[in-house]
MIFI-196516 format. One line per field, with one value per atom (N, C-alpha, C, O, CB): residue number from 1; residue in three letters; atom name; y, x, z. Coordinates in steps of 0.02 Angstrom, whole numbers, plus 50000, padded with zeros to 5 digits. Glycine has a CB too. Example, Ala and Ser with C-alpha at 12.3 -4.5 7.8 and 13.67 -1.06 7.14 Angstrom:
2
resi <- 1, 1, 1, 1, 1, 2, 2, 2, 2, 2
resn <- ALA, ALA, ALA, ALA, ALA, SER, SER, SER, SER, SER
name <- N, CA, C, O, CB, N, CA, C, O, CB
y <- 49716, 49775, 49835, 49834, 49776, 49888, 49947, 50002, 50057, 49970
x <- 50660, 50615, 50660, 50712, 50565, 50642, 50684, 50645, 50670, 50704
z <- 50390, 50390, 50390, 50423, 50452, 50354, 50357, 50394, 50402, 50286
//
This chain:
114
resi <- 1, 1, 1, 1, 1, 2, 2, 2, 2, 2, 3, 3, 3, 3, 3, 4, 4, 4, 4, 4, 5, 5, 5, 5, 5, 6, 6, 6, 6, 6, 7, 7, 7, 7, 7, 8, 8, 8, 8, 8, 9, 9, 9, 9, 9, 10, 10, 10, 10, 10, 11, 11, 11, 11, 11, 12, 12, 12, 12, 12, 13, 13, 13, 13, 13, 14, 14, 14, 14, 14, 15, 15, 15, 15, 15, 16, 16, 16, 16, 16, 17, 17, 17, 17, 17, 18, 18, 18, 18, 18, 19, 19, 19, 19, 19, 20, 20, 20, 20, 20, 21, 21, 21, 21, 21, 22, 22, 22, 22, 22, 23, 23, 23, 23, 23, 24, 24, 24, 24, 24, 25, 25, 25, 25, 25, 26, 26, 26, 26, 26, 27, 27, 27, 27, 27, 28, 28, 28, 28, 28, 29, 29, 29, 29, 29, 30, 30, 30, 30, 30, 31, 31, 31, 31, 31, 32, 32, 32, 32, 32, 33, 33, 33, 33, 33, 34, 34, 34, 34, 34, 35, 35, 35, 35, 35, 36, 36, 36, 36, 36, 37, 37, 37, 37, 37, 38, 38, 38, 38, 38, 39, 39, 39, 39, 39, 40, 40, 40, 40, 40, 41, 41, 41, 41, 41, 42, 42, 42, 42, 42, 43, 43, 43, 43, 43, 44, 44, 44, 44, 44, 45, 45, 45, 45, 45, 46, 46, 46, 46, 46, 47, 47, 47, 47, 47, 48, 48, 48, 48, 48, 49, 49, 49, 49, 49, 50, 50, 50, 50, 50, 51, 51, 51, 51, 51, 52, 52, 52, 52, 52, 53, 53, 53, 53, 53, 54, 54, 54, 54, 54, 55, 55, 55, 55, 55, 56, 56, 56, 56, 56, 57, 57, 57, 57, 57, 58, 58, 58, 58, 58, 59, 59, 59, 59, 59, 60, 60, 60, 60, 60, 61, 61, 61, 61, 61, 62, 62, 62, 62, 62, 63, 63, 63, 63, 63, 64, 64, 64, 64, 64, 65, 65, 65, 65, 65, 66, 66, 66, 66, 66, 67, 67, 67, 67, 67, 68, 68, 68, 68, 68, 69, 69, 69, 69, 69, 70, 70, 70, 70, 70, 71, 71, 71, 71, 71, 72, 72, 72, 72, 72, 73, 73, 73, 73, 73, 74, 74, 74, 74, 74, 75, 75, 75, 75, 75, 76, 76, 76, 76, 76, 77, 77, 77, 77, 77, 78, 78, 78, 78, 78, 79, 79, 79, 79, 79, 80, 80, 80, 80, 80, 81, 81, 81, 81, 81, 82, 82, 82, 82, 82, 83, 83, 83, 83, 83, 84, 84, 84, 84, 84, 85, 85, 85, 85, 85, 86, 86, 86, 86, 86, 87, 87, 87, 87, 87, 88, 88, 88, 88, 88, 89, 89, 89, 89, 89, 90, 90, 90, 90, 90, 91, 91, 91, 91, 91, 92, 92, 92, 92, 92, 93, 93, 93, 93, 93, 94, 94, 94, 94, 94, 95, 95, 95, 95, 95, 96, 96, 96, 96, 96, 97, 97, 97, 97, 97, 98, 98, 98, 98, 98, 99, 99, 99, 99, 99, 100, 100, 100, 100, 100, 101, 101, 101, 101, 101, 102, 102, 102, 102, 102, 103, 103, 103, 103, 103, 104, 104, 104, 104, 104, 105, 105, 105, 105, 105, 106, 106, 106, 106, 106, 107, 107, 107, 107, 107, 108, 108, 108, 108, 108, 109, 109, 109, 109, 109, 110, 110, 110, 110, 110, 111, 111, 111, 111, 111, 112, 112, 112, 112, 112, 113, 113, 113, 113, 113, 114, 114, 114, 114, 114
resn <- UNK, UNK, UNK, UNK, UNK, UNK, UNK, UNK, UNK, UNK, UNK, UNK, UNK, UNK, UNK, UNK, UNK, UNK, UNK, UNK, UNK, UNK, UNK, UNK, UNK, UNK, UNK, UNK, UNK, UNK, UNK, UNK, UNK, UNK, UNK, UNK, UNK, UNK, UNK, UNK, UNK, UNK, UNK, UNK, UNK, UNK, UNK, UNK, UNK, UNK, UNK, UNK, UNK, UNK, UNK, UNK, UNK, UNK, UNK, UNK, UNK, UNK, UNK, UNK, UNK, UNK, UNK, UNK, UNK, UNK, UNK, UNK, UNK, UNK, UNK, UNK, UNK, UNK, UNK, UNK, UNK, UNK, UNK, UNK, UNK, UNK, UNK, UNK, UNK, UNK, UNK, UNK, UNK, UNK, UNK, UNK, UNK, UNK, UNK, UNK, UNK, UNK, UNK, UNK, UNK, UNK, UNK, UNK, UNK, UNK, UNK, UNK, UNK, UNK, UNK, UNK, UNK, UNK, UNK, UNK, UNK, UNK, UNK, UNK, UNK, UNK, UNK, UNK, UNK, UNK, UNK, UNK, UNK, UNK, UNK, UNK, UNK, UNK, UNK, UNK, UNK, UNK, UNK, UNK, UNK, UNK, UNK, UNK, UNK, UNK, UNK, UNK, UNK, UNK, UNK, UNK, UNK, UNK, UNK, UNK, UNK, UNK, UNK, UNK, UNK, UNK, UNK, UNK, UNK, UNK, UNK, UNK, UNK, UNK, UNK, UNK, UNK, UNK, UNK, UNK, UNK, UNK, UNK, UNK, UNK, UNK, UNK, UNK, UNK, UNK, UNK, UNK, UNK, UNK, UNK, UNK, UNK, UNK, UNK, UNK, UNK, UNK, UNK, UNK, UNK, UNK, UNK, UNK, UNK, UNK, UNK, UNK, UNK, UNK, UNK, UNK, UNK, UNK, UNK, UNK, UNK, UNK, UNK, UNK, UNK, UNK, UNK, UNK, UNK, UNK, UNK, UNK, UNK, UNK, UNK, UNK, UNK, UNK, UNK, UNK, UNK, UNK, UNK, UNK, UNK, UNK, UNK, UNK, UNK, UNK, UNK, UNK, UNK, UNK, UNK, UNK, UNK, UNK, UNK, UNK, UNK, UNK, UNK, UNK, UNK, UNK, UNK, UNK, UNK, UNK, UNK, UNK, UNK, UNK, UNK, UNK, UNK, UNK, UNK, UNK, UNK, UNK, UNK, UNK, UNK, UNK, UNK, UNK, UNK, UNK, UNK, UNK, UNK, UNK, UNK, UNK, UNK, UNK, UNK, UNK, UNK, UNK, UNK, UNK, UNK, UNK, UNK, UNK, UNK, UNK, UNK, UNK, UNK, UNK, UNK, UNK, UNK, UNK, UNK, UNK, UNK, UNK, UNK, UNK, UNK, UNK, UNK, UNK, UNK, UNK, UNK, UNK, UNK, UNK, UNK, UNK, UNK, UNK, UNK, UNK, UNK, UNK, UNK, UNK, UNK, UNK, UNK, UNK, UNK, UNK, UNK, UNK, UNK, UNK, UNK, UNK, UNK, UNK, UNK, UNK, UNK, UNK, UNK, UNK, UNK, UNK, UNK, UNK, UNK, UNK, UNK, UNK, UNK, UNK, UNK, UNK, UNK, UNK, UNK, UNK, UNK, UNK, UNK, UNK, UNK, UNK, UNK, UNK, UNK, UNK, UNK, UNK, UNK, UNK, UNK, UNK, UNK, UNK, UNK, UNK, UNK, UNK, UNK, UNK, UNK, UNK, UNK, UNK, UNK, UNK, UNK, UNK, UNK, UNK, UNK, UNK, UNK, UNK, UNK, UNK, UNK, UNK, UNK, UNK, UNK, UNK, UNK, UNK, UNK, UNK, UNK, UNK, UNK, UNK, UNK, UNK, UNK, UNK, UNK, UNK, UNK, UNK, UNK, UNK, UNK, UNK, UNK, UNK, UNK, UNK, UNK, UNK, UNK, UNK, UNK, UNK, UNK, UNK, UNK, UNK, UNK, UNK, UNK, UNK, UNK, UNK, UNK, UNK, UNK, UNK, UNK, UNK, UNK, UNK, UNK, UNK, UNK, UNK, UNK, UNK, UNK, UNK, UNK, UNK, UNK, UNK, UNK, UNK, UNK, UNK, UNK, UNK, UNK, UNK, UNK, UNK, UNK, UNK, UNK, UNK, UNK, UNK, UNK, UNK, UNK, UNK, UNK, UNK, UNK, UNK, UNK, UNK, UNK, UNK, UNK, UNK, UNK, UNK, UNK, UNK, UNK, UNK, UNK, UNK, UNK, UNK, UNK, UNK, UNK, UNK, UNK, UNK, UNK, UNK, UNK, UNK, UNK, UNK, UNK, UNK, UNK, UNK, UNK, UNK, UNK, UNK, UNK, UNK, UNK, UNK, UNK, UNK, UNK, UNK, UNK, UNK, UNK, UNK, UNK, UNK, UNK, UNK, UNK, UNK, UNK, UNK, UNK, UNK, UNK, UNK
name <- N, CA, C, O, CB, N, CA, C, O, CB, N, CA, C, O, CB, N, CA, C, O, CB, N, CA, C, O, CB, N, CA, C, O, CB, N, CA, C, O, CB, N, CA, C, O, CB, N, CA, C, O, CB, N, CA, C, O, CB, N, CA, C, O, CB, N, CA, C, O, CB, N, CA, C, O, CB, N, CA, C, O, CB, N, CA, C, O, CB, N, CA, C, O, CB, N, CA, C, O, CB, N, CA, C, O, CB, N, CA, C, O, CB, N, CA, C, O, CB, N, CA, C, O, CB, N, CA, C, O, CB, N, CA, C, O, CB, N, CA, C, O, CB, N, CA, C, O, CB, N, CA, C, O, CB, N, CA, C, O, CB, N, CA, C, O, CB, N, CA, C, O, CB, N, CA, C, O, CB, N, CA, C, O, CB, N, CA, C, O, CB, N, CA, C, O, CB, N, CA, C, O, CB, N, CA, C, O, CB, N, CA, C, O, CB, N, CA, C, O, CB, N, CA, C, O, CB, N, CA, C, O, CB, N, CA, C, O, CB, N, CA, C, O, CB, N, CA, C, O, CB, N, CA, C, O, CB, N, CA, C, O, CB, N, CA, C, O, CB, N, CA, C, O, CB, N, CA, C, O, CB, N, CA, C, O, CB, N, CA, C, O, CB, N, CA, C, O, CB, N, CA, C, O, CB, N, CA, C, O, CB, N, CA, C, O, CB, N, CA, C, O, CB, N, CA, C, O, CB, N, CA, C, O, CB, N, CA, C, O, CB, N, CA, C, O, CB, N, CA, C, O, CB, N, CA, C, O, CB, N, CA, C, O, CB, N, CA, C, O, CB, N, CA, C, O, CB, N, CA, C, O, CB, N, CA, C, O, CB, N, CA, C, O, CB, N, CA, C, O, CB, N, CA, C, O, CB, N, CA, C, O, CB, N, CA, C, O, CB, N, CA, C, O, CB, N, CA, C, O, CB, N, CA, C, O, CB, N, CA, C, O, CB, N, CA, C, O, CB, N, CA, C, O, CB, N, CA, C, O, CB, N, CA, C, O, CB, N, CA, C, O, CB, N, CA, C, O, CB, N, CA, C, O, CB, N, CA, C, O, CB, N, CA, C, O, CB, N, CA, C, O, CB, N, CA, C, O, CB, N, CA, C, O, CB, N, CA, C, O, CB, N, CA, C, O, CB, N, CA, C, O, CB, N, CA, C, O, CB, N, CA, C, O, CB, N, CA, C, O, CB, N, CA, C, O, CB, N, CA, C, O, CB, N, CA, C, O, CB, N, CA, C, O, CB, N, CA, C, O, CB, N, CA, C, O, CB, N, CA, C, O, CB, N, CA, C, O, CB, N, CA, C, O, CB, N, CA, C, O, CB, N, CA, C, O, CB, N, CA, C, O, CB, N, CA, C, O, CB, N, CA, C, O, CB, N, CA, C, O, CB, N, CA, C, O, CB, N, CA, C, O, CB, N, CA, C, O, CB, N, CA, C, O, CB, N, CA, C, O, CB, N, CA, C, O, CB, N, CA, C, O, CB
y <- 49941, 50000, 50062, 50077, 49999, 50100, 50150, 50236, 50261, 50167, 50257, 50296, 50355, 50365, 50298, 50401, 50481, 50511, 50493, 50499, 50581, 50634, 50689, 50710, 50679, 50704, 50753, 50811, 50824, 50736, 50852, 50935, 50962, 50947, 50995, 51002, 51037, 51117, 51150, 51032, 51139, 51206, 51257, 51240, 51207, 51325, 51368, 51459, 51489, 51362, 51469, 51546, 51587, 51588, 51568, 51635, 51701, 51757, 51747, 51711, 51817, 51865, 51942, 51974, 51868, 51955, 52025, 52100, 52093, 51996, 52163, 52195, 52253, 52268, 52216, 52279, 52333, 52388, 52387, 52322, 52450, 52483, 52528, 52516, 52548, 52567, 52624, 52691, 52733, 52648, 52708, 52770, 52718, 52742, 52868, 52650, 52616, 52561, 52522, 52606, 52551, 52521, 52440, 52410, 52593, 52434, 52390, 52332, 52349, 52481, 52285, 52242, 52244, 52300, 52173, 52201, 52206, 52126, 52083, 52230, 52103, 52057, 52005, 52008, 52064, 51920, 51881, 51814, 51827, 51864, 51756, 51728, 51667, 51647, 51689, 51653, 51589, 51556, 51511, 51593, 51551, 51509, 51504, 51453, 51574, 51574, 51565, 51504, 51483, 51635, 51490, 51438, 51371, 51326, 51480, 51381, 51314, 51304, 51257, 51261, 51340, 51361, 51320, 51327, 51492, 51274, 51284, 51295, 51299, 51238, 51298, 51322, 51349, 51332, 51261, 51396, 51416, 51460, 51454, 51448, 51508, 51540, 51592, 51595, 51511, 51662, 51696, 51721, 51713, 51727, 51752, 51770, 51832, 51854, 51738, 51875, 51926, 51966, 51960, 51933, 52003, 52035, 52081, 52131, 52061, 52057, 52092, 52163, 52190, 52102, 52191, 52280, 52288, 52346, 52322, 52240, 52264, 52297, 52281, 52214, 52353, 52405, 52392, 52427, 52502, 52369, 52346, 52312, 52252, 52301, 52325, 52258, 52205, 52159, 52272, 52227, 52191, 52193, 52243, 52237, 52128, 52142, 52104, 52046, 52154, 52152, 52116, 52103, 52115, 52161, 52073, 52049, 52082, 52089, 51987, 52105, 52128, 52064, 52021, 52214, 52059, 52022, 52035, 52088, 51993, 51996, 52010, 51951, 51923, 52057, 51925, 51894, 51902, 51850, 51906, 51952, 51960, 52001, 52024, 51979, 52011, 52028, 52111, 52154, 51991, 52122, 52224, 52252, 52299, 52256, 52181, 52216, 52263, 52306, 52160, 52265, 52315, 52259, 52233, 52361, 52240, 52228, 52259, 52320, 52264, 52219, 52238, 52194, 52148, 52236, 52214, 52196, 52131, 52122, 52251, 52068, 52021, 52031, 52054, 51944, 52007, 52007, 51931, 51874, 52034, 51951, 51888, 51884, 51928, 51915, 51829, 51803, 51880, 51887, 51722, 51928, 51964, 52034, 52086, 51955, 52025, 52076, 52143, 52198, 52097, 52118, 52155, 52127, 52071, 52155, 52187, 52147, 52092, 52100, 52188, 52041, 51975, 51995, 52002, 51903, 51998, 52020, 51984, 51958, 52090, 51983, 51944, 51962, 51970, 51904, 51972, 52019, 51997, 51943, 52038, 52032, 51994, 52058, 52119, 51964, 52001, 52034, 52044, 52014, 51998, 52097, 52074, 52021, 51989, 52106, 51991, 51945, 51871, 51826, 51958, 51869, 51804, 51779, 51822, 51831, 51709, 51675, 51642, 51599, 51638, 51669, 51639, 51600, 51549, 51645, 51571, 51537, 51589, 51634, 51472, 51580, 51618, 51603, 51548, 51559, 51642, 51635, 51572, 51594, 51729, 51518, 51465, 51490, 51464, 51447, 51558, 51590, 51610, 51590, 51649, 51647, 51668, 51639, 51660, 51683, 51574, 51532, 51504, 51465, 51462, 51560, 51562, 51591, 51576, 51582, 51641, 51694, 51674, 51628, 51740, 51702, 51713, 51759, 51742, 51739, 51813, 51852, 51880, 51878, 51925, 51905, 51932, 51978, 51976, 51880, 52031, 52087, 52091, 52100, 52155, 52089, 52110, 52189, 52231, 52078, 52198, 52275, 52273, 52234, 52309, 52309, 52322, 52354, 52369, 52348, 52374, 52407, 52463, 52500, 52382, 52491, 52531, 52571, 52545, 52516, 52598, 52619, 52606, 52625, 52692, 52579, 52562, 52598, 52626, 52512, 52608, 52670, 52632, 52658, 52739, 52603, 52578, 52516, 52500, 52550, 52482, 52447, 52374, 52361, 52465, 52327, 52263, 52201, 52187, 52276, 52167, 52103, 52044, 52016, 52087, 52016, 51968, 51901, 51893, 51992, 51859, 51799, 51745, 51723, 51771, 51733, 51682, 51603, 51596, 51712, 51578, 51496, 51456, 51448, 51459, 51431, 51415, 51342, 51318, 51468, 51313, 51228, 51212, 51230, 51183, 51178, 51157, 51090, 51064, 51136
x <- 50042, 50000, 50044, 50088, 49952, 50022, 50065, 50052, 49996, 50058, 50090, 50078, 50068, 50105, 50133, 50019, 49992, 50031, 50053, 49905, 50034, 50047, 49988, 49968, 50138, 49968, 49916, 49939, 49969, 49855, 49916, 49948, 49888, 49829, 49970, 49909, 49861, 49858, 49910, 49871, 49800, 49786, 49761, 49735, 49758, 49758, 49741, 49725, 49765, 49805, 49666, 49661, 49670, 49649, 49606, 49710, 49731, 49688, 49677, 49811, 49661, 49655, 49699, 49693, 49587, 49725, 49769, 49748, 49749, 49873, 49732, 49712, 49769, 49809, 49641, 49768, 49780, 49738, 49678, 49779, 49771, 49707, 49701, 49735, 49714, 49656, 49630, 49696, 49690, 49581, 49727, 49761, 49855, 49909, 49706, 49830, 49918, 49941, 49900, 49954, 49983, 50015, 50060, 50113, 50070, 50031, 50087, 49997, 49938, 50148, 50022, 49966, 49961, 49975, 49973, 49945, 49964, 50001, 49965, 49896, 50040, 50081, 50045, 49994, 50126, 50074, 50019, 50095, 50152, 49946, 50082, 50140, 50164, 50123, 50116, 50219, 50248, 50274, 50238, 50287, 50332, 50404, 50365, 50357, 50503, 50347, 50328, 50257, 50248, 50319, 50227, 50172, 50192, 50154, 50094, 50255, 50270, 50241, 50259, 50232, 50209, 50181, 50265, 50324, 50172, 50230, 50272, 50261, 50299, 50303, 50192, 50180, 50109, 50065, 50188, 50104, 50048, 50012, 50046, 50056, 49946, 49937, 49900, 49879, 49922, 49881, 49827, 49791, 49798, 49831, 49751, 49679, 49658, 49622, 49623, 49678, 49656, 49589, 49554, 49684, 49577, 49512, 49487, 49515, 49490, 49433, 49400, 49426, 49432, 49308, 49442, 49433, 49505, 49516, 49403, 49581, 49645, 49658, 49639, 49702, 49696, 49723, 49797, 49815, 49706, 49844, 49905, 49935, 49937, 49901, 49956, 49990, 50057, 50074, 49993, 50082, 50141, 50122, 50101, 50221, 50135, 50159, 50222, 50242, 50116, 50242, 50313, 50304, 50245, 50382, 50352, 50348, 50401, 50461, 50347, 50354, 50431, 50423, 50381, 50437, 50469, 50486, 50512, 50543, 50517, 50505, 50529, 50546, 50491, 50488, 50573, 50585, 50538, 50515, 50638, 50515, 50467, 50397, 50392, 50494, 50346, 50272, 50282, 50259, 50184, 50326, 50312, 50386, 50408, 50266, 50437, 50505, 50522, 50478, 50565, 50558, 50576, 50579, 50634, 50662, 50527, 50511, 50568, 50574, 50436, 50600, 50625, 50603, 50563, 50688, 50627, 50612, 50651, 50711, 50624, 50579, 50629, 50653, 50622, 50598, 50716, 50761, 50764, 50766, 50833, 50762, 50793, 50877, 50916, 50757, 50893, 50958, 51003, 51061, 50958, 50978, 50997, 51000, 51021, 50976, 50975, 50987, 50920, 50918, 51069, 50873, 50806, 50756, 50758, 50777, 50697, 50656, 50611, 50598, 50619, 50587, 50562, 50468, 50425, 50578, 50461, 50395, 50348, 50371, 50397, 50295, 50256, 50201, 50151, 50235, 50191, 50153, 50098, 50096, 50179, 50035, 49971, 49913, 49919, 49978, 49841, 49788, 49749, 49762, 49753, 49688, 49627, 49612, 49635, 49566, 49551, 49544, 49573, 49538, 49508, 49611, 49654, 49698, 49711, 49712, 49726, 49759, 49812, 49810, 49725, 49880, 49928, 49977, 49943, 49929, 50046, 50068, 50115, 50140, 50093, 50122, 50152, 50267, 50293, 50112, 50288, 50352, 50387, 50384, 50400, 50409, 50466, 50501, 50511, 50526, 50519, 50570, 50529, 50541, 50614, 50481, 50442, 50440, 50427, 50387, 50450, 50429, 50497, 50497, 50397, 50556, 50616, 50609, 50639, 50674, 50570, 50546, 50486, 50446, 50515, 50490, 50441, 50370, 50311, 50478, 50396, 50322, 50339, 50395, 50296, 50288, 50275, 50220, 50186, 50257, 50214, 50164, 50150, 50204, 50190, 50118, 50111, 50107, 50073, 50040, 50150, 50146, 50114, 50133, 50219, 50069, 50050, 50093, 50147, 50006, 50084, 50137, 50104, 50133, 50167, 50052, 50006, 49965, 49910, 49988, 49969, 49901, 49837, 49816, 49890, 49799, 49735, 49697, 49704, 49723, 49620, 49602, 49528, 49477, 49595, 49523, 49488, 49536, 49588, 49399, 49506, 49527, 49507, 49450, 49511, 49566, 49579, 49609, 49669, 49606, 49562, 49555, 49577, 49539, 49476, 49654, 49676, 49688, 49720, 49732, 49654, 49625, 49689, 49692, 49523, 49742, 49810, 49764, 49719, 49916, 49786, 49792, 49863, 49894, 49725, 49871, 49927, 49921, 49874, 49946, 49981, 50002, 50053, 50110, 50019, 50036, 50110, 50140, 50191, 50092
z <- 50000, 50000, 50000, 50041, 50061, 49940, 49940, 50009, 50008, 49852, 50043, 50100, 50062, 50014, 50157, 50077, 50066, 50117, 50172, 50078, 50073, 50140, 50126, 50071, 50141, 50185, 50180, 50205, 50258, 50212, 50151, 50171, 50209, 50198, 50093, 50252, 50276, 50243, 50237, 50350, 50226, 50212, 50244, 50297, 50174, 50229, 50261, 50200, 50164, 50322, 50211, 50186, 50225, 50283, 50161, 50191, 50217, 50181, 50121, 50203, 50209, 50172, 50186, 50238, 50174, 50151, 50171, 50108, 50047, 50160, 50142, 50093, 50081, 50125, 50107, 50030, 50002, 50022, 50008, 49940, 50064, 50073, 49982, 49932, 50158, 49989, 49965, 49935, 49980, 50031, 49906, 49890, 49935, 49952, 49946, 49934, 49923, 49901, 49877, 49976, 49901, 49856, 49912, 49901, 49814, 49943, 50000, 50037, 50042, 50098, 50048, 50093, 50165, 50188, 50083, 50206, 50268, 50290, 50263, 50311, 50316, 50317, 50325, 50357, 50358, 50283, 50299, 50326, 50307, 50215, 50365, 50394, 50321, 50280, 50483, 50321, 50281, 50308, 50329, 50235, 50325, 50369, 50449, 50483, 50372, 50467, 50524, 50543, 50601, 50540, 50501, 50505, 50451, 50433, 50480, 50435, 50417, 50335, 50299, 50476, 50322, 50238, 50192, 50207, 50223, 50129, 50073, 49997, 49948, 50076, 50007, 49937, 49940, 49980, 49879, 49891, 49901, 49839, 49788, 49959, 49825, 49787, 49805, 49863, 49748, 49744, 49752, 49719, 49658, 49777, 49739, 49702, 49700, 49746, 49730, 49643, 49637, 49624, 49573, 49612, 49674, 49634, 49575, 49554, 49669, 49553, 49474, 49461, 49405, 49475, 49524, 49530, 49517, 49501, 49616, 49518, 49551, 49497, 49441, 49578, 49513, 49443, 49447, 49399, 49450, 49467, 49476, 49413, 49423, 49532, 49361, 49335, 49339, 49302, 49286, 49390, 49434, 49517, 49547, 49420, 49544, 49583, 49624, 49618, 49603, 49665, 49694, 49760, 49775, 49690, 49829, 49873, 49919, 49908, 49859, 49986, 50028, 50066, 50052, 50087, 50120, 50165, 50230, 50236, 50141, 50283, 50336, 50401, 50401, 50349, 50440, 50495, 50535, 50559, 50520, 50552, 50586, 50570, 50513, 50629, 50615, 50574, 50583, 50545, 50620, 50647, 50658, 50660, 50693, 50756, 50584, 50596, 50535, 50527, 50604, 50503, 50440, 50377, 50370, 50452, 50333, 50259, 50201, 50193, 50247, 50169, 50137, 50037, 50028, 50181, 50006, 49944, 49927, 49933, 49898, 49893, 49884, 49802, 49754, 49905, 49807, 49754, 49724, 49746, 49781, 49686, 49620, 49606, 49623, 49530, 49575, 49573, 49537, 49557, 49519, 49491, 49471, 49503, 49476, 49429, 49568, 49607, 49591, 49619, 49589, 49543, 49541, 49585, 49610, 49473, 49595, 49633, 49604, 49544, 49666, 49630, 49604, 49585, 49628, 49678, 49531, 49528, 49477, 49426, 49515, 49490, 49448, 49406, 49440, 49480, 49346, 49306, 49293, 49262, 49251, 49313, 49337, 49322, 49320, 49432, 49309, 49285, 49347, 49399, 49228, 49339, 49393, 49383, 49336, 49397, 49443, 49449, 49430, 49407, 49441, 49438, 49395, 49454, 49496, 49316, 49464, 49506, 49483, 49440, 49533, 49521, 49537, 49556, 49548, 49540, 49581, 49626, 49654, 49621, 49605, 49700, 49757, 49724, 49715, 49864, 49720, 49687, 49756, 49813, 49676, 49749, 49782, 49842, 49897, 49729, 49814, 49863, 49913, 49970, 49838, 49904, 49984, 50012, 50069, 50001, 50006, 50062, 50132, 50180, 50016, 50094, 50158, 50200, 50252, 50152, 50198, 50233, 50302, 50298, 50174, 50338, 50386, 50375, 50375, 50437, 50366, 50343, 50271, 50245, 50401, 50245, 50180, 50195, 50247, 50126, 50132, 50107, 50034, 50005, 50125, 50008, 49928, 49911, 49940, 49896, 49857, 49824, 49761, 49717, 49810, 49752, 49705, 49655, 49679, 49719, 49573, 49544, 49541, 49501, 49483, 49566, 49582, 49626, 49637, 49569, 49641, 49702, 49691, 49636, 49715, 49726, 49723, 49748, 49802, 49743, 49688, 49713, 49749, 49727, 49647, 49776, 49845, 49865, 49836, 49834, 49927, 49955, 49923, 49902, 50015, 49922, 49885, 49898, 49900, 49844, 49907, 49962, 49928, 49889, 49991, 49941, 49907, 49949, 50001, 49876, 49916, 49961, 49928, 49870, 49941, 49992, 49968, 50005, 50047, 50024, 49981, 49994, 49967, 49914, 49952, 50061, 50087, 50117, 50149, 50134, 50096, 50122, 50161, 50149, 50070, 50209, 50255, 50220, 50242, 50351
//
């Protein structure tokens, strides 16, 4: 008999407010997360977005980088779904940036696996 592993899952929602461009932190490393995705809404006016990072949830976020020393970003429509880039997942916390300011508030629903 061949053995399963069962992942366990979990939704996150983190928003973008209104007149910015940054999310509010959602956990990875720190909850054991290794892969994951998200779900943009119909309304997002953004067509990139990139990822800060941080060790901790209320420490200093910085921009994640790619092997080339740019930031790592992913070029994306409204409403449409993603996978979360490999690398976030070294990290402890994360935020999403829009490549934009959003002109209301924008509710991006991740789904996450341990």
């Amino acid at each position: 008999m061949t053995e399963r592993t069962i992942r366990v899952g979990t939704s996150y929602k983190v928003t973008i407010e209104a007149g910015e461009t940054e999310s509010n932190a959602f956990p990875l490393a720190a909850e054991g997360f290794g892969l994951g995705g998200f779900h943009l809404p119909a309304a997002f006016t953004g067509t990139t977005v990139t990822f800060q990072v941080c060790s901790t949830e209320d420490g200093t976020y910085q921009a994640l980088q790619d092997e080339d020393n740019a930031a790592k970003s992913q070029p994306v429509t409204a409403g449409k779904s993603y996978p979360l880039p490999a690398e976030l997942f070294g990290f402890m916390w994360c935020a999403f940036v829009s490549g934009s300011a959003e002109a209301n508030d924008r509710l991006i629903t991740l789904d996450l696996v341990s």
